[in-house]
C-alpha positions in Angstrom: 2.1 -9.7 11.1 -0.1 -6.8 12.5 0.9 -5.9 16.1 -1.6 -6.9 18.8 -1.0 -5.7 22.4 -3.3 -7.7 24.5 -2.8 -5.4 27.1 -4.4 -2.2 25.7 -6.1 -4.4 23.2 -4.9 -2.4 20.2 -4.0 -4.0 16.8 -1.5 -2.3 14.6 -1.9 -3.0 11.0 0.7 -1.4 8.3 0.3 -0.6 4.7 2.7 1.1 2.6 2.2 2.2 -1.1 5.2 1.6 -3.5 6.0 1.8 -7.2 7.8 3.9 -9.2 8.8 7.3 -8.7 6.0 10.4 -9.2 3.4 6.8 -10.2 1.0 8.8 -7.9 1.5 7.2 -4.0 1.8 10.6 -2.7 -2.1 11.8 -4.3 -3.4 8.7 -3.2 -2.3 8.9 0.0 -3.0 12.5 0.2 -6.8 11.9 -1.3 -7.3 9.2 1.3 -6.4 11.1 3.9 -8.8 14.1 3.1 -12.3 11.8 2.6 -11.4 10.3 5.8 -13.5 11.6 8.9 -11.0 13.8 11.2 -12.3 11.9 14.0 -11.2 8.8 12.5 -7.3 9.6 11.4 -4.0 11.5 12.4 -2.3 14.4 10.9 -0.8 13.4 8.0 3.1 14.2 8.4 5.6 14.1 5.5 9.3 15.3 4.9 10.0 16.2 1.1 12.6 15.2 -0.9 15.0 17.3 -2.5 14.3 17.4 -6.3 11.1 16.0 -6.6 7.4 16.6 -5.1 7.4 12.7 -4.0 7.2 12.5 -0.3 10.0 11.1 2.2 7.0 8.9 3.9 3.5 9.6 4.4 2.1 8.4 7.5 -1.4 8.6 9.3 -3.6 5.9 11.4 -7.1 5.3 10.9 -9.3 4.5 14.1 -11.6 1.5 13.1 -14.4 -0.1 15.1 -13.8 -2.5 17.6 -13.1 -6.0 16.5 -13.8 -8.7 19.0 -13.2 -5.9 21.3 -9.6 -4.9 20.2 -9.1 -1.4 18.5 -7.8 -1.3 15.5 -5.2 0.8 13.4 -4.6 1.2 9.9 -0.9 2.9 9.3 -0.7 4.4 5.9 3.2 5.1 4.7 4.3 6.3 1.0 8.3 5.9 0.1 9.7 8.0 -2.8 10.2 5.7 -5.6 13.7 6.6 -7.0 16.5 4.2 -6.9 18.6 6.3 -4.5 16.3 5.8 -2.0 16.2 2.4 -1.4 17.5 2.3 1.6 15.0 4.4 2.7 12.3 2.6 1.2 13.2 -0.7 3.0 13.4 0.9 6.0 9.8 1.5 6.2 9.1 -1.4 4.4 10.0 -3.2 7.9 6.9 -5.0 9.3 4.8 -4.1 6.7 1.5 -6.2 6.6 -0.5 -5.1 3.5 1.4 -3.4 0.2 -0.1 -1.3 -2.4 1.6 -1.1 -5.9 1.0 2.2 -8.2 1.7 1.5 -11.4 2.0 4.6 -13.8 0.1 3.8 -16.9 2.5 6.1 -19.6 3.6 3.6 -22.0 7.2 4.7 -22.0 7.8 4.2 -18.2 6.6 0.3 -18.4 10.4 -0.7 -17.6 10.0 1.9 -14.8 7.6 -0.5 -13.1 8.9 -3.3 -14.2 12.2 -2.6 -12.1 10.3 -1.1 -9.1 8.2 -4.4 -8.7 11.6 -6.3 -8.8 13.5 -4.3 -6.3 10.5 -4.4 -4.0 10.1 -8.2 -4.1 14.3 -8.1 -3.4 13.5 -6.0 -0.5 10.8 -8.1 0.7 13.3 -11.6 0.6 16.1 -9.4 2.1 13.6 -9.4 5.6 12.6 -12.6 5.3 9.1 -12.0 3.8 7.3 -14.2 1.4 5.7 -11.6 -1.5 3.8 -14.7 -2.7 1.7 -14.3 0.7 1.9 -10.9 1.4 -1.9 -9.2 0.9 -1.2 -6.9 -2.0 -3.3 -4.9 -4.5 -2.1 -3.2 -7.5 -3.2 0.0 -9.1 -2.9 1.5 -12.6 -2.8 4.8 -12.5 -3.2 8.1 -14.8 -5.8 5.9 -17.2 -6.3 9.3 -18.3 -3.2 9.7 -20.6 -3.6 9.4 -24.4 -0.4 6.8 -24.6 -0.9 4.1 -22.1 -0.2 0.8 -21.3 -2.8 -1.8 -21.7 -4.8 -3.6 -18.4 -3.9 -6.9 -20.3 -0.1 -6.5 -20.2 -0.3 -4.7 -16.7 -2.1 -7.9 -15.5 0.5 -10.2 -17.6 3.9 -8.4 -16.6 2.9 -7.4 -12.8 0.1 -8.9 -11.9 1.3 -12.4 -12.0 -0.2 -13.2 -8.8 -3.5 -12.5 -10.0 -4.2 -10.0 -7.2 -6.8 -7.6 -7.5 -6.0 -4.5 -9.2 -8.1 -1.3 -9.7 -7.9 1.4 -12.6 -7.2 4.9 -11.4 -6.9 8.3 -12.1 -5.5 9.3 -8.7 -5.9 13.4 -9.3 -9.4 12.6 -10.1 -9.7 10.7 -6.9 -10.7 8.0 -9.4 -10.1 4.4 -7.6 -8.2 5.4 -4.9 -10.7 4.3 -2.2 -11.9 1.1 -3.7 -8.0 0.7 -3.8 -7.3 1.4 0.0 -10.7 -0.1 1.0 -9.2 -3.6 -1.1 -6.1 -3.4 0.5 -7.4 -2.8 4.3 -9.9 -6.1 3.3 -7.1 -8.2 2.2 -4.9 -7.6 5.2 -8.0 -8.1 7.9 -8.6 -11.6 5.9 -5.1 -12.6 6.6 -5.3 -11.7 9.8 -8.5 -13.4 10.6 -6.9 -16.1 9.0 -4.0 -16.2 11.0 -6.0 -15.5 14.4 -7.9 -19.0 13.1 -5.0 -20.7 13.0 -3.1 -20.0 16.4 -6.4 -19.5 18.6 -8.7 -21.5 16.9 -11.1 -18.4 16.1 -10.5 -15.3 14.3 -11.5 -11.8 14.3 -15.0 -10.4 13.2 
């Protein structure tokens, strides 16, 4: 659940990008945080992993308009996707309100995201979170590599959910905002909803 501090009317909305190792969460977060006003966002701050170009965490907060008068935050994160972190994967995991899953297309690393989408739905039940529920949008990246795996069995094998999901080549800057735009859309109708529910009226 977004934060919302009544007092400095500020909501806090999180969204962290997961999915296998070197999938491409560090370009997209990298690409959105370039075509994104500087007036609008943070620095973007990041601690590198040893042995691989994946990021420790991304992180940066995009400065919306009002909405019913409370000013709202987007924060972006990116975990490395290699099994040895987990831990630290779930630690940012923690109150996470909108997920985005990068799926790397290469038809030999299928399994790859195949495991990834099981350990982050383990994850997810470890806090107590329903990944049923959670807003979620899934990308399949590097469409631009000669041996790829099919949409049809991305949609069949992860996209069970029937979420919506996005092509991307994420060096191109192919689909990486309608990605993050789908994502931030997904999390503000859930919230609205949720506002609808306790207050009677939700956000605009």
């Amino acid at each position: 659940m977004p934060i919302i501090n009544y007092r400095t009317r500020e909501i806090n909305c999180k969204i962290v990008y997961v999915g296998p190792s070197l999938g491409g969460k560090t370009t997209n977060i990298e690409n959105i945080h370039q075509l994104i006003p500087d007036k609008n966002r943070t620095n973007l701050s990041s601690i590198d992993t040893e042995g691989d170009r994946t990021l420790f965490f991304d992180y940066f907060s995009i400065d919306l308009e009002d909405i019913a008068g409370f000013k709202t935050k987007f924060l972006v994160y990116g975990v490395p996707g290699q099994p040895y972190y987990r831990s630290t994967r779930k630690m940012v995991l923690n109150g996470v309100d909108g997920l985005v899953f990068v799926a790397d297309s290469d038809k030999s690393r299928l399994q790859d995201n195949l495991d990834s989408l099981e350990d982050l739905k383990g994850m997810l039940k470890e806090y107590g979170y329903d990944y049923e529920s959670m807003p979620l949008v899934l990308q399949y990246n590097k469409r631009d590599l000669f041996f790829i795996t099919p949409v049809e069995e991305f949609e069949q094998v992860l996209n069970q959910r029937k979420c919506r999901s996005f092509e991307a080549v994420a060096i191109e800057n192919n689909g990486v905002m309608d990605t993050f735009k789908a994502i931030c859309g997904e999390v503000v109708q859930k919230l609205n909803n949720t506002l609808a529910q306790q207050f009677g009226g939700g956000m605009r």
